[in-house]
VEXZA-380775 format. One record per residue (C-alpha): residue in three letters; x, y, z. Coordinates in nm, 3 decimals, always signed. Each point is the difference from the previous one (the first is absolute). Example, Ala and Ser with C-alpha at 12.3 -4.5 7.8 and 13.67 -1.06 7.14 Angstrom:
<atoms>
<atom resn="ALA" c1="+1.230" c2="-0.450" c3="+0.780"/>
<atom resn="SER" c1="+0.137" c2="+0.344" c3="-0.066"/>
</atoms>
This chain:
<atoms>
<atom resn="UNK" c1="+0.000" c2="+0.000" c3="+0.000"/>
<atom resn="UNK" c1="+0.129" c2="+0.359" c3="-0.066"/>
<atom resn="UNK" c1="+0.114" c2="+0.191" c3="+0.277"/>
<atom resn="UNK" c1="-0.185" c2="+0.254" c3="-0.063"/>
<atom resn="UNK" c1="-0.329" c2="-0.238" c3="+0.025"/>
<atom resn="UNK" c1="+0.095" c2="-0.167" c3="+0.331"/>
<atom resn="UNK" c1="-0.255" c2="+0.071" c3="+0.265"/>
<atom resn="UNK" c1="+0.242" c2="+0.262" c3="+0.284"/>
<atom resn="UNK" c1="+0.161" c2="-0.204" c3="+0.250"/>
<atom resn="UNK" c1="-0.170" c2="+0.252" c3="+0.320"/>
<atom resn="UNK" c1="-0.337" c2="-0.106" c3="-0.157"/>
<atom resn="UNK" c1="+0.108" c2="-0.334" c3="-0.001"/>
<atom resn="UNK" c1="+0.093" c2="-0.001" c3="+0.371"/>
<atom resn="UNK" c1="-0.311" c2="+0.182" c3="+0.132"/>
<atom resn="UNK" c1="-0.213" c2="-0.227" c3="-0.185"/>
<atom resn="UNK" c1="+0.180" c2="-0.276" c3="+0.199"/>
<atom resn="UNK" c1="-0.054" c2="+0.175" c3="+0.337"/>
<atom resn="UNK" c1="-0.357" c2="+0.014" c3="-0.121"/>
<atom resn="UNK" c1="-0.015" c2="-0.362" c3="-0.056"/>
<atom resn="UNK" c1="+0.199" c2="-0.117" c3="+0.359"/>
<atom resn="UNK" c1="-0.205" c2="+0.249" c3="+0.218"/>
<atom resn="UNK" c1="-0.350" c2="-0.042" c3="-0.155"/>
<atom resn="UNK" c1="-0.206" c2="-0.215" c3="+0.284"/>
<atom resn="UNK" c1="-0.271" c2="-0.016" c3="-0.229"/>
<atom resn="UNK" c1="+0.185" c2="-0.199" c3="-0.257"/>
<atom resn="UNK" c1="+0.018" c2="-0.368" c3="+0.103"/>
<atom resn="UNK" c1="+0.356" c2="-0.122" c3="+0.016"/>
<atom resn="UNK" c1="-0.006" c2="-0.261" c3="-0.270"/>
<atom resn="UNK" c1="-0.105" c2="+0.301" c3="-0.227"/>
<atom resn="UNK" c1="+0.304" c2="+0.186" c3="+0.130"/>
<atom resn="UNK" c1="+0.219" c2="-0.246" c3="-0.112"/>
<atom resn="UNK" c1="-0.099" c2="+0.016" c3="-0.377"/>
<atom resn="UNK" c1="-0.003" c2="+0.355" c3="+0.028"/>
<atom resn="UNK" c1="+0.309" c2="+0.064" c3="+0.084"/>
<atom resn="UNK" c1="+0.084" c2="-0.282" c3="-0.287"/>
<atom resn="UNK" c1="-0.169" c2="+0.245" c3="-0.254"/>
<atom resn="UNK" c1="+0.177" c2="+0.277" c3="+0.186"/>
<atom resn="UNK" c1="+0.385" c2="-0.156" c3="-0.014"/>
<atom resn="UNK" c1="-0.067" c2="-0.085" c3="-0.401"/>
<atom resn="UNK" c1="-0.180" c2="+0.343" c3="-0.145"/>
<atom resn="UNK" c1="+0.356" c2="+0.092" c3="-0.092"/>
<atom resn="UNK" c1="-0.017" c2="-0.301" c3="-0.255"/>
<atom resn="UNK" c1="-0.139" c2="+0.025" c3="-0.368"/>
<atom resn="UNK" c1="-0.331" c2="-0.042" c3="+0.035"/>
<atom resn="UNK" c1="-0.051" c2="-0.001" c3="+0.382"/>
<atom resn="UNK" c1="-0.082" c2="-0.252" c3="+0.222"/>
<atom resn="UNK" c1="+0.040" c2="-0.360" c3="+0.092"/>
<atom resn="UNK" c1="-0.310" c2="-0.232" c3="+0.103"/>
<atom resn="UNK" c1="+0.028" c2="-0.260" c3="+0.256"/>
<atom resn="UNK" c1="-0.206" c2="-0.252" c3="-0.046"/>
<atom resn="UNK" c1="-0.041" c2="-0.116" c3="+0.354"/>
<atom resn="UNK" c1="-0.302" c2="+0.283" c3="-0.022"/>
<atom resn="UNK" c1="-0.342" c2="-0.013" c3="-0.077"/>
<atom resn="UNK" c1="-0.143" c2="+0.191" c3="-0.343"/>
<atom resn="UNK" c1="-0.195" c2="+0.201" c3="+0.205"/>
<atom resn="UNK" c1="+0.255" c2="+0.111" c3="+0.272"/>
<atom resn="UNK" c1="+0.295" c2="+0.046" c3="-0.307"/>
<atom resn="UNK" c1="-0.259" c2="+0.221" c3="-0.164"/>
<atom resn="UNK" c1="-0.075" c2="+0.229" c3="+0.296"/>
<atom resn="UNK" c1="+0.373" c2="+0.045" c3="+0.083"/>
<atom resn="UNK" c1="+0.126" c2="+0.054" c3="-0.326"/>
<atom resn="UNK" c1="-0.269" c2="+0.283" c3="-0.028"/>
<atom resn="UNK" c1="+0.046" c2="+0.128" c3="+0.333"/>
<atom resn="UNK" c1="+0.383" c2="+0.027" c3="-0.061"/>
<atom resn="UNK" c1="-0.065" c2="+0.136" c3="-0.394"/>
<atom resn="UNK" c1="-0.233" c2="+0.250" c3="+0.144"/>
<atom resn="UNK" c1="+0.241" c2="+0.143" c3="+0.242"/>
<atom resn="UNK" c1="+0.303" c2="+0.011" c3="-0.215"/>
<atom resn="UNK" c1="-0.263" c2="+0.279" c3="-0.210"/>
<atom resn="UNK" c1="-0.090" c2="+0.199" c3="+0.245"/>
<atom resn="UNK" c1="+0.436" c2="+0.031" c3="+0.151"/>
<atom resn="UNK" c1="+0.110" c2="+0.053" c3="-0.394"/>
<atom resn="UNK" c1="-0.261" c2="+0.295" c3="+0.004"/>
<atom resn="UNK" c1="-0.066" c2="+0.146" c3="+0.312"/>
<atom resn="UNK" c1="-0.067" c2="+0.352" c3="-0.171"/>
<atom resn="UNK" c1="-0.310" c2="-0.135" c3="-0.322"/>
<atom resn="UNK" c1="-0.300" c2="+0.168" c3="+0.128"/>
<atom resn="UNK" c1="-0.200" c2="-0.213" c3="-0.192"/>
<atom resn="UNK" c1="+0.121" c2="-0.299" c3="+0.250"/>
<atom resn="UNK" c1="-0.038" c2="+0.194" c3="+0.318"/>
<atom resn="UNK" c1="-0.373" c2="-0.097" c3="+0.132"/>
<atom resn="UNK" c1="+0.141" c2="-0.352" c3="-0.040"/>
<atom resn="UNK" c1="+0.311" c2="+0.072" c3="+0.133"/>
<atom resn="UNK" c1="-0.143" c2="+0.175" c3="+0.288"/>
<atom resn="UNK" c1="-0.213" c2="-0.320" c3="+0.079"/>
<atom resn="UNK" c1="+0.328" c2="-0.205" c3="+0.013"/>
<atom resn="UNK" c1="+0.186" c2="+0.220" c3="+0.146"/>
<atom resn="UNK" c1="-0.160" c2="+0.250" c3="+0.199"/>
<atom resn="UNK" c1="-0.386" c2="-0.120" c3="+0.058"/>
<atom resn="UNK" c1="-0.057" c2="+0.280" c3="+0.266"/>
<atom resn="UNK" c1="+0.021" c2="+0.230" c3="-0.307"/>
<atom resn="UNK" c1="-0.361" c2="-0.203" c3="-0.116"/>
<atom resn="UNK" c1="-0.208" c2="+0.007" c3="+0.290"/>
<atom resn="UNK" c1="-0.255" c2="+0.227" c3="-0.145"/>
<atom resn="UNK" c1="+0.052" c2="-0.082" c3="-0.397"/>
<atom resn="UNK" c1="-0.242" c2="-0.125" c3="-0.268"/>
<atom resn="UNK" c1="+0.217" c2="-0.346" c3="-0.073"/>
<atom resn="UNK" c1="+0.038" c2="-0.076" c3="-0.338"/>
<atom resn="UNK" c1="-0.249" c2="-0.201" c3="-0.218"/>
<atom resn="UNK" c1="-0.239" c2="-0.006" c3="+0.354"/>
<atom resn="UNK" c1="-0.422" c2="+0.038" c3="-0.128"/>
<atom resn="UNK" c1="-0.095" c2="+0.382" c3="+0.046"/>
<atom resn="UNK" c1="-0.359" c2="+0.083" c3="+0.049"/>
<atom resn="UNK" c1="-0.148" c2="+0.044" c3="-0.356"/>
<atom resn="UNK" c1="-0.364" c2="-0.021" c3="+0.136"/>
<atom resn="UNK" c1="+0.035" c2="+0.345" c3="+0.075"/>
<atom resn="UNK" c1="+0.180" c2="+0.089" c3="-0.367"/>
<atom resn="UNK" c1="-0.317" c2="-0.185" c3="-0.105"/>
<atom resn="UNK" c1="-0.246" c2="+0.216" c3="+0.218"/>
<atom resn="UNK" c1="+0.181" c2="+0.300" c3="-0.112"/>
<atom resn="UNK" c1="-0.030" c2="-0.065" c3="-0.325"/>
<atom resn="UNK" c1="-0.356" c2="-0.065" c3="+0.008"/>
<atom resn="UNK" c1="-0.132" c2="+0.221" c3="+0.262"/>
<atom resn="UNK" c1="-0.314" c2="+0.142" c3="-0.150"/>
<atom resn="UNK" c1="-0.128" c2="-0.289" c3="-0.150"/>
<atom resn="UNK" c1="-0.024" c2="-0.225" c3="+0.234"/>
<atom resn="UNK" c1="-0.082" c2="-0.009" c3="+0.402"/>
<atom resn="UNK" c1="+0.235" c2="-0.249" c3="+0.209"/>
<atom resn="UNK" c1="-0.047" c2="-0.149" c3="+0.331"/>
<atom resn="UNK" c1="+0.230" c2="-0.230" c3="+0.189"/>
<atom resn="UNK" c1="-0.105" c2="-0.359" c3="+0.181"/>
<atom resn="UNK" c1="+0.044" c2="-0.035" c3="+0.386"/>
<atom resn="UNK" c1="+0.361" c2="-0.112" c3="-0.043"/>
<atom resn="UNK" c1="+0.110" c2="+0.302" c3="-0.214"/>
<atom resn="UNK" c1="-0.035" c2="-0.149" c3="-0.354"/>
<atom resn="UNK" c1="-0.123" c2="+0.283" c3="-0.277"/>
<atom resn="UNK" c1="-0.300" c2="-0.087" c3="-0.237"/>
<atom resn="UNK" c1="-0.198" c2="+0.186" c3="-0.226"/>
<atom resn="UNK" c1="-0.310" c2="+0.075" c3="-0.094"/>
<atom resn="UNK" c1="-0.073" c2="+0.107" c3="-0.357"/>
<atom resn="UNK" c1="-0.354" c2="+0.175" c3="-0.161"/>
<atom resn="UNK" c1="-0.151" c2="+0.207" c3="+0.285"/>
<atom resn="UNK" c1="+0.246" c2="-0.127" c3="+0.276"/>
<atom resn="UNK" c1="-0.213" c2="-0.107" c3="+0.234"/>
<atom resn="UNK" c1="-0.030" c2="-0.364" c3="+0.146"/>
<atom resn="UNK" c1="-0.299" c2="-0.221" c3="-0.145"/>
<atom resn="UNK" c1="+0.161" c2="-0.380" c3="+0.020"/>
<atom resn="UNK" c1="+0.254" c2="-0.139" c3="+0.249"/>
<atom resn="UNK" c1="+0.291" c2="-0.214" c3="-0.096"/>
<atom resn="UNK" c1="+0.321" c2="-0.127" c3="+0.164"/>
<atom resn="UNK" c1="+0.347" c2="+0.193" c3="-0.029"/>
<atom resn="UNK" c1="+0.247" c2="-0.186" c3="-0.181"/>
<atom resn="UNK" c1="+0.234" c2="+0.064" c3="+0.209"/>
<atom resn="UNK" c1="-0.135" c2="-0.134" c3="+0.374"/>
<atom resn="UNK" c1="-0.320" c2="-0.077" c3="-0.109"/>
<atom resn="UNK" c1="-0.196" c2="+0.219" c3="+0.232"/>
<atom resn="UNK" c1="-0.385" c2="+0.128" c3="-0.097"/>
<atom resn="UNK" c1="+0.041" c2="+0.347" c3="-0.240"/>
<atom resn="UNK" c1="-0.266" c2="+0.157" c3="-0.155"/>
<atom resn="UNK" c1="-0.304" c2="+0.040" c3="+0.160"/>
<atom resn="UNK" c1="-0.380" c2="-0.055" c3="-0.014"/>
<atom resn="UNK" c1="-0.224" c2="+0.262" c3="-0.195"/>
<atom resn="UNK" c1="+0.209" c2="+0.280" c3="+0.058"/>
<atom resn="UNK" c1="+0.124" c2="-0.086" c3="+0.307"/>
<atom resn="UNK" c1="+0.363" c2="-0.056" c3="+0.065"/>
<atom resn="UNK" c1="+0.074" c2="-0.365" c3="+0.152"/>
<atom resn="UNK" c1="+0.104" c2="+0.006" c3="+0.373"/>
<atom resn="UNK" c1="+0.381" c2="+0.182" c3="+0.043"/>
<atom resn="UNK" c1="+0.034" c2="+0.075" c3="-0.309"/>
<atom resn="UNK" c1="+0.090" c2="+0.402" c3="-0.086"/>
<atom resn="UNK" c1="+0.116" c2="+0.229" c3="-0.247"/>
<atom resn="UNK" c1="+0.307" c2="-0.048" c3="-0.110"/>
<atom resn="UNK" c1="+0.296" c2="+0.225" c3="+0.148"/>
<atom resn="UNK" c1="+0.203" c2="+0.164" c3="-0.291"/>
<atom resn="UNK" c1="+0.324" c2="-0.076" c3="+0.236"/>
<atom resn="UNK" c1="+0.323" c2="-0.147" c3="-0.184"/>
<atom resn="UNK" c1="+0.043" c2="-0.312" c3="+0.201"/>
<atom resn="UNK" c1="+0.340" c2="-0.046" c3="-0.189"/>
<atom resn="UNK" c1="+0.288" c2="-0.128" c3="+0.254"/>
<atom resn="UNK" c1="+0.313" c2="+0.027" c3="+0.079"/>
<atom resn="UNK" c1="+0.254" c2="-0.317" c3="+0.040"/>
<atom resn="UNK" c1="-0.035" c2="-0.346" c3="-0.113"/>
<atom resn="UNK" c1="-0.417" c2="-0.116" c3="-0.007"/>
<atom resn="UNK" c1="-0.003" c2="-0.305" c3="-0.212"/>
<atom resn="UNK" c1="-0.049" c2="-0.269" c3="+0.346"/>
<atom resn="UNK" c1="+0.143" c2="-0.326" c3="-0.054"/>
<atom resn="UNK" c1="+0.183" c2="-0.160" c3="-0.331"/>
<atom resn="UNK" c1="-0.261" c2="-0.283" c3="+0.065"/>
<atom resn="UNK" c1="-0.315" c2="+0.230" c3="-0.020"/>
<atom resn="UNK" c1="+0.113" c2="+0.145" c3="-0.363"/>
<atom resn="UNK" c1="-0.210" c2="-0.071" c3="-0.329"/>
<atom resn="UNK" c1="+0.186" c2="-0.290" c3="-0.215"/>
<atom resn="UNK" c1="+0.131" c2="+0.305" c3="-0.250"/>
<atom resn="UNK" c1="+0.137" c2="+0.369" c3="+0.077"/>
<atom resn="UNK" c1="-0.190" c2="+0.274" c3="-0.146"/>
<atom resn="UNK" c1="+0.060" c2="+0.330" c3="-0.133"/>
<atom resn="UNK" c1="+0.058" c2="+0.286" c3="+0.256"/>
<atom resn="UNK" c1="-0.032" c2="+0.367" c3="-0.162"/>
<atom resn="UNK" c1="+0.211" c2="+0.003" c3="-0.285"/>
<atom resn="UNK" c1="+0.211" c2="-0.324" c3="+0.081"/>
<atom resn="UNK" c1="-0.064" c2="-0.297" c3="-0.253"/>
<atom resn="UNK" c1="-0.107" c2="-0.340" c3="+0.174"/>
<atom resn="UNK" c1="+0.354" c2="-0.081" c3="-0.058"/>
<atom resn="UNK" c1="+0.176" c2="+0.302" c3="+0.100"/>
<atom resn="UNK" c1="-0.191" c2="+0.011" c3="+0.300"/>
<atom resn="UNK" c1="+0.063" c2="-0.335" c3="+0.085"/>
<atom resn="UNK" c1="+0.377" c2="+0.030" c3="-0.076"/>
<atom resn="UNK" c1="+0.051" c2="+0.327" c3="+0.214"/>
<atom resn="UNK" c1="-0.221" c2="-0.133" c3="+0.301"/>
<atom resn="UNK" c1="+0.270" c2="-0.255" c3="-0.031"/>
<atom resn="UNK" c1="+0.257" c2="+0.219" c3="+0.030"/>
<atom resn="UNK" c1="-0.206" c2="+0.202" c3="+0.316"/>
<atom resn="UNK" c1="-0.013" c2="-0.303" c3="+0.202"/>
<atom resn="UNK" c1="+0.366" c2="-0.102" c3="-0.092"/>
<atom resn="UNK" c1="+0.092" c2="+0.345" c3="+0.156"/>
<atom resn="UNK" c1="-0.198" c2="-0.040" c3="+0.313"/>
<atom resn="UNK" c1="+0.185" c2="-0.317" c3="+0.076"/>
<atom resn="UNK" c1="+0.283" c2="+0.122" c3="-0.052"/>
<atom resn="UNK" c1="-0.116" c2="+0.301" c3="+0.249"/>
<atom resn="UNK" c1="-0.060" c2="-0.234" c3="+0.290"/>
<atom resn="UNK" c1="+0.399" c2="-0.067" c3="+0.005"/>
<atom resn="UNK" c1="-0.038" c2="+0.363" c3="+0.098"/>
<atom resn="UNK" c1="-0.296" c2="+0.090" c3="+0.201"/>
<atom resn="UNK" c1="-0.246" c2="-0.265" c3="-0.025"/>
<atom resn="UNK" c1="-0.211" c2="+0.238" c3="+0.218"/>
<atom resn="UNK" c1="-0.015" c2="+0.244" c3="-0.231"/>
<atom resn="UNK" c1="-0.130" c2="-0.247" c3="-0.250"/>
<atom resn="UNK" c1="-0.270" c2="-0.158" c3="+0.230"/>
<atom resn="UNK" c1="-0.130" c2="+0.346" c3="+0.032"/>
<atom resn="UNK" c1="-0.036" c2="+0.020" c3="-0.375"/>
<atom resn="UNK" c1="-0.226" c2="-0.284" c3="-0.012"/>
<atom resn="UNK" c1="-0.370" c2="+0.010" c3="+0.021"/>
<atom resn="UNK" c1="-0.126" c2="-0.145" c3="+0.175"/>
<atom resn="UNK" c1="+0.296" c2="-0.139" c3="+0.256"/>
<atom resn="UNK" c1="+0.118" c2="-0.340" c3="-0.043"/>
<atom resn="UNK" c1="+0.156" c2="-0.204" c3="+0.239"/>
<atom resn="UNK" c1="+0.362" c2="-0.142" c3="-0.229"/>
<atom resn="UNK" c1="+0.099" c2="+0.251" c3="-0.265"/>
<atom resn="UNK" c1="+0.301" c2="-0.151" c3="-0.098"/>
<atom resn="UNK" c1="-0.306" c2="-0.312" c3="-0.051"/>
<atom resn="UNK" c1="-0.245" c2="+0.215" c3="-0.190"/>
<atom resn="UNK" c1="+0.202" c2="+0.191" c3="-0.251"/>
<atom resn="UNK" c1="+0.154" c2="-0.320" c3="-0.084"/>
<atom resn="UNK" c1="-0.321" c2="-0.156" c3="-0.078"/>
<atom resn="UNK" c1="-0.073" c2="+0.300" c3="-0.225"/>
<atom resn="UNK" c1="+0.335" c2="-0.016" c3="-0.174"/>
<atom resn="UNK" c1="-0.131" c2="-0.364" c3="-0.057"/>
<atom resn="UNK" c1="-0.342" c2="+0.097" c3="-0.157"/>
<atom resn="UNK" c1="+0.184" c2="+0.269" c3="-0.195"/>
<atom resn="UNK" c1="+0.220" c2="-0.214" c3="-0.187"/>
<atom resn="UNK" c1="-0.290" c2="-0.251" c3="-0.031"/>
<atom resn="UNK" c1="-0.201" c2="+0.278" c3="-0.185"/>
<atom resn="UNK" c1="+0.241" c2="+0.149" c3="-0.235"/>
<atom resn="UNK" c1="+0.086" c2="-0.386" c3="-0.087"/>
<atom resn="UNK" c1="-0.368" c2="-0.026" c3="-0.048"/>
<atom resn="UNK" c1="-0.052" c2="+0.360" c3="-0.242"/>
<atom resn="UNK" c1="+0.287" c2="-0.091" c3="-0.183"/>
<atom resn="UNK" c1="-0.087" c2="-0.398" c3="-0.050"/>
<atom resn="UNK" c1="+0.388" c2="-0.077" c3="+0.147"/>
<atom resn="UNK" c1="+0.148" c2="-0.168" c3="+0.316"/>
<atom resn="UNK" c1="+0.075" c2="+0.088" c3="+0.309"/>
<atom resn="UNK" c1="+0.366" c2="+0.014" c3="-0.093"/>
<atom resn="UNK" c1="-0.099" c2="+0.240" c3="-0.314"/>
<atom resn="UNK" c1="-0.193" c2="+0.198" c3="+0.186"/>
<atom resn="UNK" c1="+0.280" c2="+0.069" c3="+0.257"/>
<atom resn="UNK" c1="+0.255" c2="+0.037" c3="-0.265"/>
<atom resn="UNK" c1="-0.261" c2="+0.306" c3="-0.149"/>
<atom resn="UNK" c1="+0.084" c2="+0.172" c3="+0.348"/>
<atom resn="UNK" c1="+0.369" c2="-0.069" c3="-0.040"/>
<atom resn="UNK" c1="-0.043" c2="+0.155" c3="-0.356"/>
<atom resn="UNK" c1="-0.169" c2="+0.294" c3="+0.144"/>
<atom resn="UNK" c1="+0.230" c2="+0.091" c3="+0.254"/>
<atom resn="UNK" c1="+0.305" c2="-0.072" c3="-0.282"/>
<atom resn="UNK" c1="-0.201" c2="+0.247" c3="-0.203"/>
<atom resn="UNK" c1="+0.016" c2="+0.273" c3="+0.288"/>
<atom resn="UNK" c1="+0.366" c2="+0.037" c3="-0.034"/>
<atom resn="UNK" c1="+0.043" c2="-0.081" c3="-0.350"/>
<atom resn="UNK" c1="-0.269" c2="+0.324" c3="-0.010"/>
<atom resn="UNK" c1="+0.104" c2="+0.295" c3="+0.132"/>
<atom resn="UNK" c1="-0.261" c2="+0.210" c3="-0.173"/>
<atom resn="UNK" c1="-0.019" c2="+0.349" c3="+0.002"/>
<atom resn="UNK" c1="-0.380" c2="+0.009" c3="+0.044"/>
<atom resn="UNK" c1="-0.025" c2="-0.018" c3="+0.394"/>
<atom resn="UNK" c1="+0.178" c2="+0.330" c3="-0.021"/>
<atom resn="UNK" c1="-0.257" c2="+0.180" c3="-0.217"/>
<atom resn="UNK" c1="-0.312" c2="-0.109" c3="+0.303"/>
<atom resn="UNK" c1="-0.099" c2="+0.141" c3="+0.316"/>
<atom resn="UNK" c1="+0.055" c2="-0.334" c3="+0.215"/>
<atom resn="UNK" c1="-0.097" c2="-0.034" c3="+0.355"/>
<atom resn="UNK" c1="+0.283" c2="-0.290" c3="+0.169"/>
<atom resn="UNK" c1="-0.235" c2="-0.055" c3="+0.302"/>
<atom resn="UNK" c1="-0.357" c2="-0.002" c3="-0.247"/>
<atom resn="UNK" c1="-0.201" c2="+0.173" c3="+0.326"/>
<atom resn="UNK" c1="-0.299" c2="+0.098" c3="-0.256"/>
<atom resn="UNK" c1="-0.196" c2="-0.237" c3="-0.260"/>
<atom resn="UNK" c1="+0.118" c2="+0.234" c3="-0.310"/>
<atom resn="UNK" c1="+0.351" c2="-0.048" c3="+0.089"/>
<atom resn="UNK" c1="-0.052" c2="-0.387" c3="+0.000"/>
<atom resn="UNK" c1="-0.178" c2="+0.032" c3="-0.299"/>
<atom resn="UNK" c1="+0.295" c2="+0.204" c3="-0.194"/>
<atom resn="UNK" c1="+0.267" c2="-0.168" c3="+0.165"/>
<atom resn="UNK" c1="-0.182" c2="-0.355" c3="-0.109"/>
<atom resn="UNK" c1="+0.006" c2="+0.178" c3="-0.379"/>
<atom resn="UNK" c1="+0.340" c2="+0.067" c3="+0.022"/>
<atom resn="UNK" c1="+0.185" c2="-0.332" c3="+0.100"/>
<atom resn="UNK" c1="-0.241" c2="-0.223" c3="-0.247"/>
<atom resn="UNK" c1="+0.059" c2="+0.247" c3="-0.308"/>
<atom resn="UNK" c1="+0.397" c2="-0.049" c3="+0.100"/>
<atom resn="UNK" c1="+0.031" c2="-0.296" c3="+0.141"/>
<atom resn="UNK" c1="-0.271" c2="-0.231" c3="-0.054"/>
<atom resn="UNK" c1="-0.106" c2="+0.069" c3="-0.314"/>
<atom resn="UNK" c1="+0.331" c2="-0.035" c3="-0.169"/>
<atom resn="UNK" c1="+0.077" c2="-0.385" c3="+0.133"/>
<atom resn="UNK" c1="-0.385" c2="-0.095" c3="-0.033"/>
<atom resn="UNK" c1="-0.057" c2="+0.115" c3="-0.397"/>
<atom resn="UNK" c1="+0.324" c2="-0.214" c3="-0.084"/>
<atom resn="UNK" c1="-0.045" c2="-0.286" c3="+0.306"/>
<atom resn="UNK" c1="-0.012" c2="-0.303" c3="-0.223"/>
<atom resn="UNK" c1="+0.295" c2="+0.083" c3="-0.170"/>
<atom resn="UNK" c1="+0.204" c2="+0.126" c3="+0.284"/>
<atom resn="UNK" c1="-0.165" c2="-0.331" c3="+0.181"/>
<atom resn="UNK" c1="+0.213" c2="-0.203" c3="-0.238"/>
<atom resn="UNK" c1="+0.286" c2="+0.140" c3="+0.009"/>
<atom resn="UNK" c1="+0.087" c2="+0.031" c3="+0.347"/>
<atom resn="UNK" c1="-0.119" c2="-0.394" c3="+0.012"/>
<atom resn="UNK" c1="+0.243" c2="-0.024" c3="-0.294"/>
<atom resn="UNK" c1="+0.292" c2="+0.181" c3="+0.228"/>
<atom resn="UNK" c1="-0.057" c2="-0.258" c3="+0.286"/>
<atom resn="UNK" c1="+0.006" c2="-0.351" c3="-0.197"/>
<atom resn="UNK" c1="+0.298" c2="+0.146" c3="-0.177"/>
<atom resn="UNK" c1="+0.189" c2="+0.102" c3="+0.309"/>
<atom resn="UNK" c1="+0.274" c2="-0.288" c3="+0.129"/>
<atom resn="UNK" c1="-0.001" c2="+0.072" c3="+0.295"/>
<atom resn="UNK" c1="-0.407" c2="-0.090" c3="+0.103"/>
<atom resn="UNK" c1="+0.118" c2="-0.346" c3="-0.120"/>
<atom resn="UNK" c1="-0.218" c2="-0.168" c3="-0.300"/>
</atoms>
């Protein structure tokens, strides 16, 4: 490898302290990280070992990938709300996390204010009612399935206008990897698979926090959970088993899309985060919104328009590399 292209010893060693102090990384992870850590100054990177399982190799070998991004550019402002989640989750306590649901009932009710009269359920849920806006029929809310509607103009028991509030929240509100639909959906501008990709890369960057201040990354996440090291793990899982899933690859594939991604970050230093207003600590929806913009029209977009290509060759770089045996 040229010098010029070798990875700075100083990051080298910090990401090594990272790796030996973490508690939160288990310590027959720390051994293969440290692996990948003594062998990024080889062509290519890193050596496997097989005495691993897919699932643990994959994790680390993100984890570590992830990490040496953020040390080789500590000053890319399109990075920083991630990097500030790895590295400084204090600096998140009151943010909009990235590719988290925002409340577009109320974009909706905005939107369609004078047409039609809404009411919300006993639990909160927003309805509407079209023509003259008053109740004539009850039904069941999709949602909880309490009585809305009413009875010949009558409103059914606890149900009430709706408030025009923005009930969009800060920090992480998806619940449990367990209780998420089979497929990721679109979030504002974000493609299925861009949003799936960067949530990826969100929870990947809260683990990574709780070698820091695993505190500050409970407090991110709505509601609490008990493990957190546990939970984002289990979305990291679901992650990769989605993007596999949009993209009709493996596992392994889907995983090496993220290494692609984050190989794509510092193969693209683009001049385009310099020409936005970006927030680093996203403590309004619109800054989420253009910082989401931002990092899929630089970094996203590029590896996901070309992915089966780029897919191929990496693969192609791997068989052909000696040292990953054959």
């Amino acid at each position: 490898m040229d010098k010029e292209r070798k990875i700075p010893a100083r990051f080298l060693e910090k990401l090594d302290e990272y790796v030996r102090g973490s508690q939160y990384v288990p310590n027959e992870l720390k051994k293969l990280g440290r692996s990948l850590l003594n062998n990024l100054e080889n062509p290519l990177g890193c050596i496997v070992q097989s005495c691993q399982s897919g699932s643990e190799r994959r994790l680390i070998e993100v984890l570590v990938h992830f990490l040496v991004v953020l040390k080789c550019l500590p000053q890319n402002r399109l990075l920083q709300p991630l990097a500030n989640l790895a590295c400084d989750p204090t600096l998140m306590k009151d943010a909009f996390i990235p590719t988290m649901p925002h409340d577009n009932g109320f974009e909706i009710m905005q939107a369609n204010i004078e047409k039609f009269r809404w009411y919300e359920c006993p639990n909160g849920h927003r309805y509407v009612i079209t023509e003259c806006g008053k109740p004539y029929e009850s039904f069941r809310c999709p949602t909880c399935s309490a009585r809305i509607g009413g009875e010949r103009y009558v409103l059914a028991e606890n149900n009430r206008d709706a408030s025009g509030q923005d009930r969009s929240s800060t920090g992480h509100i998806l619940g449990n990897a367990e209780a998420q639909p089979e497929a990721v959906t679109s979030e504002r501008n974000l493609t299925p698979l861009a949003c799936g990709v960067l949530r990826c890369l969100t929870h990947i960057a809260m683990l990574l926090g709780t070698g820091q201040n695993i505190q500050s990354v409970a407090a991110i996440i709505k509601p609490p959970v008990q493990d957190v090291v546990q939970f984002l793990k289990e979305h990291i899982q679901y992650d990769v088993r989605c993007i596999a899933q949009s993209t009709g690859n493996s596992d392994d594939e889907a995983v090496q899309l993220i290494h692609l991604v984050l190989a794509g970050i510092v193969n693209n230093l683009s001049e385009e985060e310099d020409s936005i207003k970006l927030s680093g600590n996203l403590t309004t929806k619109d800054s989420r919104k253009v910082w989401e913009d931002a990092f899929m029209s630089t970094y996203l977009n590029p590896v996901l328009s070309d992915m089966t290509r780029l897919l191929q060759s990496s693969f192609e770089r791997m068989v052909n590399d000696e040292r990953l045996g054959k």
